[in-house]
Residue frames as qw, qx, qy, qz and C-alpha x, y, z in Angstrom:
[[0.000, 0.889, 0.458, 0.000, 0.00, 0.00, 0.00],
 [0.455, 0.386, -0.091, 0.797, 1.35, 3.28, -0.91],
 [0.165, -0.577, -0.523, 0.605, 1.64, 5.69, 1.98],
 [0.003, -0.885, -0.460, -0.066, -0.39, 8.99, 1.57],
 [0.371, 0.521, 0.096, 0.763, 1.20, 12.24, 1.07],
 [0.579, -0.626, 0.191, -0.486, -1.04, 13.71, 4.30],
 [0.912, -0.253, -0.248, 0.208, 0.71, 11.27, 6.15],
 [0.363, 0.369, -0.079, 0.852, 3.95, 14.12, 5.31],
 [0.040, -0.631, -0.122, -0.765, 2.06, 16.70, 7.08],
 [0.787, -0.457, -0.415, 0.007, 1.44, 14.66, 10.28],
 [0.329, -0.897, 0.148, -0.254, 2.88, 15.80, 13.62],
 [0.820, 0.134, -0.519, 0.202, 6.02, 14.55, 15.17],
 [0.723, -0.576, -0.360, 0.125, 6.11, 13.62, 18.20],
 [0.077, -0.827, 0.523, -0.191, 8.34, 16.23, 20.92],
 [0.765, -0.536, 0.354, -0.039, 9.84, 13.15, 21.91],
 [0.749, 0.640, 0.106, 0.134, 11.65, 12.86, 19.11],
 [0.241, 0.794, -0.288, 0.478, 13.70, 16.08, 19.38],
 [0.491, -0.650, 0.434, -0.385, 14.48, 15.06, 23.14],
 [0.962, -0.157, -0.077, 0.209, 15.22, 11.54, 22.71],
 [0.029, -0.822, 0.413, 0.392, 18.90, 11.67, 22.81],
 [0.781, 0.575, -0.197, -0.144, 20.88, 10.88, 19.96],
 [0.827, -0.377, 0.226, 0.350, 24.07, 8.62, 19.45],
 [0.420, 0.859, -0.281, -0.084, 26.86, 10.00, 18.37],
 [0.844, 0.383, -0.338, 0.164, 30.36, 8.16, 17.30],
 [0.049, -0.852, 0.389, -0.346, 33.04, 8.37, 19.85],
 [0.438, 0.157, -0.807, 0.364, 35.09, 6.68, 22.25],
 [0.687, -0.555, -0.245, -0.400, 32.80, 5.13, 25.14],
 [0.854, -0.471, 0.089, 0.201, 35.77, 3.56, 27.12],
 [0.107, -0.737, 0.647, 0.161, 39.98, 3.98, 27.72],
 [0.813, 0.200, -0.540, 0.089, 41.74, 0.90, 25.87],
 [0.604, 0.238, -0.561, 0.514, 43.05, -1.10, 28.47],
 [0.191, -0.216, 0.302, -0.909, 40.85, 0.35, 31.22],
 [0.314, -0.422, -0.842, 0.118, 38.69, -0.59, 33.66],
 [0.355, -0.617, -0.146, -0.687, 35.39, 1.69, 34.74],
 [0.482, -0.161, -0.698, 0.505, 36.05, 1.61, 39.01],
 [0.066, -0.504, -0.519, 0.687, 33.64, 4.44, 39.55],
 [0.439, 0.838, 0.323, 0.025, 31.28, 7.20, 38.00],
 [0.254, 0.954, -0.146, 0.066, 33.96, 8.96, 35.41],
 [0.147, -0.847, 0.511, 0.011, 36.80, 7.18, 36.64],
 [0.844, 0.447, -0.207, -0.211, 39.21, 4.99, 35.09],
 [0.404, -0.644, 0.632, 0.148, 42.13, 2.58, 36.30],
 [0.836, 0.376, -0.395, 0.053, 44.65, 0.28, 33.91],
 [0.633, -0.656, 0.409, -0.041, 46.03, -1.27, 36.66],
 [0.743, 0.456, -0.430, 0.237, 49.98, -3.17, 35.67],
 [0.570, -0.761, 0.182, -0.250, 50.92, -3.33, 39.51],
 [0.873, -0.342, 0.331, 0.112, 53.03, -6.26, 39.30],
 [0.771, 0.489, 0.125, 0.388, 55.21, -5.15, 36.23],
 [0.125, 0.933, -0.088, 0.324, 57.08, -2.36, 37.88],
 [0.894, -0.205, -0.189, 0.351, 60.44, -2.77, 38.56],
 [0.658, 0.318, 0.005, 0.682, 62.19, -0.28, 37.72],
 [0.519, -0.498, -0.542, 0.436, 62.87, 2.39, 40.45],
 [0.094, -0.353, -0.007, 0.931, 63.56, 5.51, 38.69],
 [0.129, -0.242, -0.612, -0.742, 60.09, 5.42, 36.74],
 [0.438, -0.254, 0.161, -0.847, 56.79, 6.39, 37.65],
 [0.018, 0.115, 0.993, 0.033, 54.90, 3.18, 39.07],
 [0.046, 0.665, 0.720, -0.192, 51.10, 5.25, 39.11],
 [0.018, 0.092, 0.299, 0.950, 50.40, 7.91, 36.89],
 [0.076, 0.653, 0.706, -0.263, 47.00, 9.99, 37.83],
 [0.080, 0.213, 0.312, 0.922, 45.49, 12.08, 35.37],
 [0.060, 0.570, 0.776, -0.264, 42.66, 14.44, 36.19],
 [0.267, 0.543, 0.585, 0.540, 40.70, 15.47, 33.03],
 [0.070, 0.084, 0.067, -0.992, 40.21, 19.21, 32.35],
 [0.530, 0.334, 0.668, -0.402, 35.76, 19.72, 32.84],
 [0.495, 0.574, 0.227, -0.612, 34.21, 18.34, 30.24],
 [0.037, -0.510, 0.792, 0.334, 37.01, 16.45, 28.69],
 [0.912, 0.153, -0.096, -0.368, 35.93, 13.36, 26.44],
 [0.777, -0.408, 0.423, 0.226, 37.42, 10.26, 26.66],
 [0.680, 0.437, 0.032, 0.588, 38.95, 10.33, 23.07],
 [0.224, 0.711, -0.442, 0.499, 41.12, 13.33, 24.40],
 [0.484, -0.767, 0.375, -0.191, 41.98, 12.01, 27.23],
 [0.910, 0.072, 0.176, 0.369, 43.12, 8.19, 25.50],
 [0.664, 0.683, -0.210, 0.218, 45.46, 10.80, 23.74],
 [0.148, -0.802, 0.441, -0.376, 47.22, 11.28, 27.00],
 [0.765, -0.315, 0.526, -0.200, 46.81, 7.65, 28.37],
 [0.886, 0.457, 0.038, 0.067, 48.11, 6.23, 24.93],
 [0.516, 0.674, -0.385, 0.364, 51.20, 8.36, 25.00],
 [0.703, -0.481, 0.426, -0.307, 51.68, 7.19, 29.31],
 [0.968, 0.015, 0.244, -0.053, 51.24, 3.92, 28.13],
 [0.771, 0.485, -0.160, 0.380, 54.24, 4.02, 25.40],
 [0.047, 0.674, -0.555, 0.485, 56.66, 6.55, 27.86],
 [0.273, -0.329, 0.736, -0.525, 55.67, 4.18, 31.31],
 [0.625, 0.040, -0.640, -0.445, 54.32, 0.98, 30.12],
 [0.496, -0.291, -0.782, 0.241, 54.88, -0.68, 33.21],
 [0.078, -0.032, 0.456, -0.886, 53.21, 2.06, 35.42],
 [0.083, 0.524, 0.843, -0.093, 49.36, 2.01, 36.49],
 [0.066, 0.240, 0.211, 0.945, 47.45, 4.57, 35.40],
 [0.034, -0.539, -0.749, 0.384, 44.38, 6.40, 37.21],
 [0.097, 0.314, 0.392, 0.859, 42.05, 8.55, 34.81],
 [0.087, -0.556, -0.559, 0.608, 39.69, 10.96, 36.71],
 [0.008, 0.723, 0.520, 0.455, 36.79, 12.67, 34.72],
 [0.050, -0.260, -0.290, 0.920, 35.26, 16.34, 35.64],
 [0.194, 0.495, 0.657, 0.534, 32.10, 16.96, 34.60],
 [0.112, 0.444, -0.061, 0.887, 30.33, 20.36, 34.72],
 [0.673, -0.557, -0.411, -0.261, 27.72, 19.30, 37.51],
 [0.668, 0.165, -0.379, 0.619, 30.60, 19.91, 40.05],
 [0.091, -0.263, 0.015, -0.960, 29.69, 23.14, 39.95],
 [0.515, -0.374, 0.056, -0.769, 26.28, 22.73, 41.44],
 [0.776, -0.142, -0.614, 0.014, 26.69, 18.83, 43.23],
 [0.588, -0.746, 0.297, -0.096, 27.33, 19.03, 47.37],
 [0.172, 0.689, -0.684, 0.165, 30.50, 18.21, 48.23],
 [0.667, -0.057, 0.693, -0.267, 29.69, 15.13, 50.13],
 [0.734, 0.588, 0.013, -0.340, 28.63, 13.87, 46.59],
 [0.490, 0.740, -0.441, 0.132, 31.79, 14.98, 44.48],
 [0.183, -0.550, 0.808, -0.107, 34.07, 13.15, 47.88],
 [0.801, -0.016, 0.559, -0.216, 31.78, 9.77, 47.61],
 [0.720, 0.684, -0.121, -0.009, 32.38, 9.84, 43.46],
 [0.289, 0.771, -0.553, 0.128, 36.29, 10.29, 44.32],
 [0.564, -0.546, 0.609, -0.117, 36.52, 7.38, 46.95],
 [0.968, 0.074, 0.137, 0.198, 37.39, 4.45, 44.34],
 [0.775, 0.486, -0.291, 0.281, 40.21, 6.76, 43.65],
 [0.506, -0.451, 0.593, -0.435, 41.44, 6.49, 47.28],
 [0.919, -0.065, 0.378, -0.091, 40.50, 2.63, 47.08],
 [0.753, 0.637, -0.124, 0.112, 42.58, 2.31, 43.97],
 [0.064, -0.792, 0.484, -0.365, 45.59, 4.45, 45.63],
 [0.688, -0.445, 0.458, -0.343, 45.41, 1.92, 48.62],
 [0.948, 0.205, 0.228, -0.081, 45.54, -1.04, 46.32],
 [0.788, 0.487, -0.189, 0.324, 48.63, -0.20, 44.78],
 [0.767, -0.485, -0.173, 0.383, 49.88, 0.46, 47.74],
 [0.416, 0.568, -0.065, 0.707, 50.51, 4.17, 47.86],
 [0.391, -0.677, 0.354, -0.513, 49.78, 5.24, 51.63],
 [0.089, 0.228, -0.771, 0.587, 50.81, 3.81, 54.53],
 [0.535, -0.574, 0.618, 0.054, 50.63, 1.14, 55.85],
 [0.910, 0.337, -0.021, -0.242, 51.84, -1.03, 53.32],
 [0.926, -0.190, 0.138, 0.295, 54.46, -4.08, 52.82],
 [0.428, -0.688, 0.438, 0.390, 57.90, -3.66, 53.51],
 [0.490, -0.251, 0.647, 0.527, 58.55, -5.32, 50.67],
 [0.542, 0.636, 0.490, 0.248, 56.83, -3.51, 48.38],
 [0.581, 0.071, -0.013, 0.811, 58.65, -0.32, 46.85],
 [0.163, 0.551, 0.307, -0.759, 57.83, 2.89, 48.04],
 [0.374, 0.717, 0.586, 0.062, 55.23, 4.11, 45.65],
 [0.225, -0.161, 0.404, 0.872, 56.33, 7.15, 42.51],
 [0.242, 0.698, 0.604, -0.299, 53.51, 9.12, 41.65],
 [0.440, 0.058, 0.505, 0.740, 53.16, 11.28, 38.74],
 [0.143, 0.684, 0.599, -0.391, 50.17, 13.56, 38.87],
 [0.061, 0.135, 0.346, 0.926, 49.23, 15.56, 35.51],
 [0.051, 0.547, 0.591, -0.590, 46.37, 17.96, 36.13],
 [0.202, 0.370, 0.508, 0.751, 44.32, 19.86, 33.64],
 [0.224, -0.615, -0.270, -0.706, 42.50, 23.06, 34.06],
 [0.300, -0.418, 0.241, -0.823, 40.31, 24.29, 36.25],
 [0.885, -0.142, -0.265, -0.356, 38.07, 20.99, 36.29],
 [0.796, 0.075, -0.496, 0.339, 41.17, 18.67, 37.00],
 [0.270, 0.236, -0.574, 0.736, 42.57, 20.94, 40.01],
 [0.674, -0.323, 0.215, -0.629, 39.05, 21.20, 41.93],
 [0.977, -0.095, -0.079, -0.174, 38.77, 17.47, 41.75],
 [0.543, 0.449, -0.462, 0.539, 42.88, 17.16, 42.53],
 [0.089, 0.487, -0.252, 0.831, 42.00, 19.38, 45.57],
 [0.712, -0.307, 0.045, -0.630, 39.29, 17.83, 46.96],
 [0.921, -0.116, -0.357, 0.105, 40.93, 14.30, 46.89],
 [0.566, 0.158, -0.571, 0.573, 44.31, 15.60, 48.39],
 [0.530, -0.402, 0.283, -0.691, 41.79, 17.11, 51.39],
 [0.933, -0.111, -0.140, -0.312, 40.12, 13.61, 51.67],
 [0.855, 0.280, -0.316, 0.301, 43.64, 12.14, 51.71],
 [0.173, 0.449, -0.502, 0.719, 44.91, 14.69, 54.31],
 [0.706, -0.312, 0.242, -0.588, 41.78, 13.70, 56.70],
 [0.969, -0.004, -0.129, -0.212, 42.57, 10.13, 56.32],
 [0.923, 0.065, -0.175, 0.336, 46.46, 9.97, 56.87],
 [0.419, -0.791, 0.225, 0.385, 48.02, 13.20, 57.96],
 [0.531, 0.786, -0.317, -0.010, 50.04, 15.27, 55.40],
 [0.095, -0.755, 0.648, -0.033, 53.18, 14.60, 57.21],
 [0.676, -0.215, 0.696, 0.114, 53.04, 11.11, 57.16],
 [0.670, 0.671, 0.288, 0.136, 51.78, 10.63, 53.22],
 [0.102, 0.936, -0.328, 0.072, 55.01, 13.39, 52.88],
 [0.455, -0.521, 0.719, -0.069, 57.33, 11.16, 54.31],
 [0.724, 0.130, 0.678, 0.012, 55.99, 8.14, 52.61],
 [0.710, 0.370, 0.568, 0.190, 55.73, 8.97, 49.13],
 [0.199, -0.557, 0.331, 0.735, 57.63, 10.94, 45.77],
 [0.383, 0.717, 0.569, -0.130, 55.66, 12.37, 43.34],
 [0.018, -0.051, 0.377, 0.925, 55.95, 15.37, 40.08],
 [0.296, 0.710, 0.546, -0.333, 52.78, 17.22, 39.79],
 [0.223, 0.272, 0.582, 0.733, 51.95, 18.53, 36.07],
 [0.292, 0.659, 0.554, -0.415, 49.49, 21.35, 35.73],
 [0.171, 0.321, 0.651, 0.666, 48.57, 21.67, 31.74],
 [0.234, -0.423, -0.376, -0.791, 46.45, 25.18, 31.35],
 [0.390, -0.585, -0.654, 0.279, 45.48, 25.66, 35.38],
 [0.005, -0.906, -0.203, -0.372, 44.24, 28.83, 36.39],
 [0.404, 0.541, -0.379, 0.633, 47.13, 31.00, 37.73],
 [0.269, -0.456, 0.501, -0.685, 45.63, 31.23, 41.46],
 [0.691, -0.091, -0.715, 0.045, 45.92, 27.24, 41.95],
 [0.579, -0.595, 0.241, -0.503, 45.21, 26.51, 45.02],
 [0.966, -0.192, -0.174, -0.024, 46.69, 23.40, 44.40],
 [0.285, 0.493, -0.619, 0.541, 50.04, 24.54, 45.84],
 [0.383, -0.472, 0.488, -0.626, 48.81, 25.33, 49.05],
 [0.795, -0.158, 0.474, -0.344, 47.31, 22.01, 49.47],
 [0.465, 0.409, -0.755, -0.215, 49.33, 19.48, 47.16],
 [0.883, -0.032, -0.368, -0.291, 48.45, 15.52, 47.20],
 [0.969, 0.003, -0.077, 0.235, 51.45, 14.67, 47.82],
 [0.300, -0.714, 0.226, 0.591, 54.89, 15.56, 48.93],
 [0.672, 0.738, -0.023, 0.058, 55.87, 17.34, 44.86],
 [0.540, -0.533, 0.192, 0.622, 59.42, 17.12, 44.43],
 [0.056, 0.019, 0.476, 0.877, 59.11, 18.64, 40.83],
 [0.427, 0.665, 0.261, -0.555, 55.95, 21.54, 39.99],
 [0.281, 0.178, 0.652, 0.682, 55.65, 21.86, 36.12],
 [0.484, 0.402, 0.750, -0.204, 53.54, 24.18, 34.70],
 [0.285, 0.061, 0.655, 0.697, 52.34, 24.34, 31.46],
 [0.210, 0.712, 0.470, -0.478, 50.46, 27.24, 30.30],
 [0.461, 0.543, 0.486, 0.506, 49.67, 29.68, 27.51],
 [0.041, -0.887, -0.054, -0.458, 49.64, 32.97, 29.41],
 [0.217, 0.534, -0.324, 0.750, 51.47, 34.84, 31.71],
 [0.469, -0.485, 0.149, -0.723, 48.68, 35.67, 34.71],
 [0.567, -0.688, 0.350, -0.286, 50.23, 34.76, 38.14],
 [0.956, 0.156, -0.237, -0.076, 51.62, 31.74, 36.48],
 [0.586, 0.311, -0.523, 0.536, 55.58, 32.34, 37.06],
 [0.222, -0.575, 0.384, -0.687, 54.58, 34.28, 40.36],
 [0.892, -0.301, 0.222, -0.256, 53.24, 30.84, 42.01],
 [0.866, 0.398, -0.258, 0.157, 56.19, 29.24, 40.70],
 [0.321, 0.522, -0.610, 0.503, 58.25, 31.14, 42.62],
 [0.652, -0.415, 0.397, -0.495, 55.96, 30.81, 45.95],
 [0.979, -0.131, -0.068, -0.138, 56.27, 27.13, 44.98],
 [0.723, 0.303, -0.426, 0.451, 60.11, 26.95, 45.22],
 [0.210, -0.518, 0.419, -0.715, 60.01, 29.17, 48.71],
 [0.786, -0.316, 0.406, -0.342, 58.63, 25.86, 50.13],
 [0.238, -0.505, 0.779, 0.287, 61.15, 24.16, 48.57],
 [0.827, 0.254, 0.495, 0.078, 59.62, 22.48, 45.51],
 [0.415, -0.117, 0.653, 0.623, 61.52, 22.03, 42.46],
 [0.458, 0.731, 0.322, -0.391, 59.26, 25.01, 40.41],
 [0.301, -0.250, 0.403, 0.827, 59.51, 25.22, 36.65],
 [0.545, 0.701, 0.211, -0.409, 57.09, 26.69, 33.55],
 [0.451, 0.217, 0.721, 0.479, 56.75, 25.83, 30.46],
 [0.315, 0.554, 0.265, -0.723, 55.30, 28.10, 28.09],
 [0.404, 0.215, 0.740, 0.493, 53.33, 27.43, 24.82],
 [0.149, 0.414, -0.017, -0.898, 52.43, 30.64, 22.92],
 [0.360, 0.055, -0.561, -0.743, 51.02, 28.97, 19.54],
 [0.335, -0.274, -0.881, -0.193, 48.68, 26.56, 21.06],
 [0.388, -0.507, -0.095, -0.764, 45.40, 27.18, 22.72],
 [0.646, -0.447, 0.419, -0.455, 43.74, 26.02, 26.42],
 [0.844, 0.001, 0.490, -0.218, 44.63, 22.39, 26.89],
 [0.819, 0.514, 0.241, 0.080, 45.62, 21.45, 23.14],
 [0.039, -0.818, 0.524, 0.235, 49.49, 22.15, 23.45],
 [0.447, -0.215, 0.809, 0.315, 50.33, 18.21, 21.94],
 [0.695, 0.572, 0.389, 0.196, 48.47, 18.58, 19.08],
 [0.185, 0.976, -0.114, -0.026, 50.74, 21.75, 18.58],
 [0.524, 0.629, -0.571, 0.063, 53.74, 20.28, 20.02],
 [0.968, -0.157, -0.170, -0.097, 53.84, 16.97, 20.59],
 [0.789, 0.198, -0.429, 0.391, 57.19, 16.24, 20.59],
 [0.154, 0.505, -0.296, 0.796, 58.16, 19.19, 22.99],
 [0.673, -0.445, -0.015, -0.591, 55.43, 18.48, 25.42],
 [0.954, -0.242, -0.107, -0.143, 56.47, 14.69, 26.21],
 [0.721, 0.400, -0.351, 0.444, 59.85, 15.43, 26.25],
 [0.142, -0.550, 0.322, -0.757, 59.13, 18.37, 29.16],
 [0.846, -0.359, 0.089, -0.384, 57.09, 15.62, 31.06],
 [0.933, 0.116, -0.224, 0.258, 59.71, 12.94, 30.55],
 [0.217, 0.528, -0.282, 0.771, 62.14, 16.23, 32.16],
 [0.483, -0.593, 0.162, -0.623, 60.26, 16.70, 34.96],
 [0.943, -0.295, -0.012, -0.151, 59.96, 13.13, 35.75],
 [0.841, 0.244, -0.288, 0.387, 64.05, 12.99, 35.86],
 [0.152, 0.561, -0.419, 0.698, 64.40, 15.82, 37.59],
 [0.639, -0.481, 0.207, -0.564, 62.18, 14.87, 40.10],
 [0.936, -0.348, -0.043, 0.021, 63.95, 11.42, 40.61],
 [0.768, 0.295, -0.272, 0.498, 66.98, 13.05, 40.76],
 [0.189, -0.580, 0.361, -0.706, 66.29, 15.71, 43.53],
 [0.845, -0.430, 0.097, -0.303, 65.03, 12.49, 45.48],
 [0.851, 0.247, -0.317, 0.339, 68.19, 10.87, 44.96],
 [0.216, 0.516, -0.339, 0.756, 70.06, 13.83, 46.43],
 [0.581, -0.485, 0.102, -0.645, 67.49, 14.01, 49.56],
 [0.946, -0.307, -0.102, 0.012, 67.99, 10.42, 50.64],
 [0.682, 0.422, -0.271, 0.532, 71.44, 10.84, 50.21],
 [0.058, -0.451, 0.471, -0.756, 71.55, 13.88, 52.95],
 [0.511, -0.700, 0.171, -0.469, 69.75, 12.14, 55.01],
 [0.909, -0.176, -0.163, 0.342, 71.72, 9.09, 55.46],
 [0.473, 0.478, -0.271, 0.689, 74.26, 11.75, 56.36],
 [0.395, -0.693, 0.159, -0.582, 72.49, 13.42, 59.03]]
């Protein structure tokens, strides 16, 4: 039966325009496991030997980030620190108006994760002290950065989690009046950051080396917020692959003085 031409003129339904629609994209991280809402662990715990690499890389996505830009960062991890674990942490824009209670219950698998690979205290003697790597994006990635290394200071006491563990904090395109100095995850023995402007950026750099971290800046003039490796790749992983030497060489020096003391 042919259909009817007034059939054309017929309403269509509002559910229609509201259904939502699929679009193409990456739904998951290769090599990842979903361990909470938005968060993402590739866990290689038992393959890390090697003492001057990172054994737990934690990224936490700038808001609003998809996962195909964020695999670009966990793809190029994976090839620089193959044997490291890797802990991907979403941001979405609901932050902004969720209670805190919320946003800390969302962050506790990555706290449960942490534990599991045995980065806080207490954990076996015979496992190696735990090398942390921490790359932060934006504004999104340092609220949700900030809020875990609160949760993490209420649960263990900076000074011990300082003592216990060595770490290089990245911040890729954070607003210049971070707050995540003042309250850092971990003890940082190398700061990076990596921006596109000027405003307060080198001035917290220096406040970060008055408390004795190992501050340096990158700047990338041709590339915009966030999207310095599609500009320049090579330069980018090479500064992150810097940091992460300098920062196990200034711990080298530190253990050294104290067996001296």
């Amino acid at each position: 039966m042919t259909r009817s031409t007034s059939d054309l003129g017929k309403q269509v339904p509002l559910s229609f325009y509201l259904a939502p629609r699929r679009k193409p994209g990456v739904h998951s991280l290769e090599g990842f496991s979903a361990i909470g809402s938005g968060i993402y662990l590739r866990d290689t715990r038992e393959q890390c030997q090697d003492t001057t690499l990172p054994n737990v890389i934690l990224i936490f996505g700038w808001m609003g980030a998809q996962l195909r830009h964020l695999q670009n960062y966990t793809h190029a991890y994976t090839k620089l620190y193959p044997n490291a674990s890797q802990i991907v942490v979403r941001c979405n824009p609901d932050v902004f108006w969720t209670t805190t209670g919320t946003r800390q219950r969302r962050l506790m698998p990555v706290i449960d994760a942490l534990e599991a690979l045995h980065c806080f205290p207490p954990s076996s003697s015979a496992q190696p002290p735990p090398r942390i790597l921490t790359h932060v994006f934006s504004n999104g990635g340092s609220l949700q950065m900030t809020l875990l290394g609160h949760m993490l200071q209420r649960k263990y006491g900076s000074t011990l989690i300082q003592r216990f563990t060595t770490s290089a904090l990245i911040l890729d395109s954070v607003p210049g009046n971070c707050v995540v100095i003042r309250n850092p995850i971990l003890r940082v023995i190398v700061l990076a950051m990596i921006y596109t402007m000027h405003f307060h950026v080198t001035q917290h750099a220096e406040t970060a080396k008055e408390r004795g971290m190992d501050a340096r800046c990158e700047l990338f003039e041709e590339s915009e917020h966030v999207a310095h490796i599609r500009v320049e790749p090579e330069r980018y992983w090479a500064s992150v692959q810097d940091i992460w030497a300098a920062a196990i060489s200034k711990e080298k020096v530190e253990d050294q003085r104290l067996l001296e003391l």
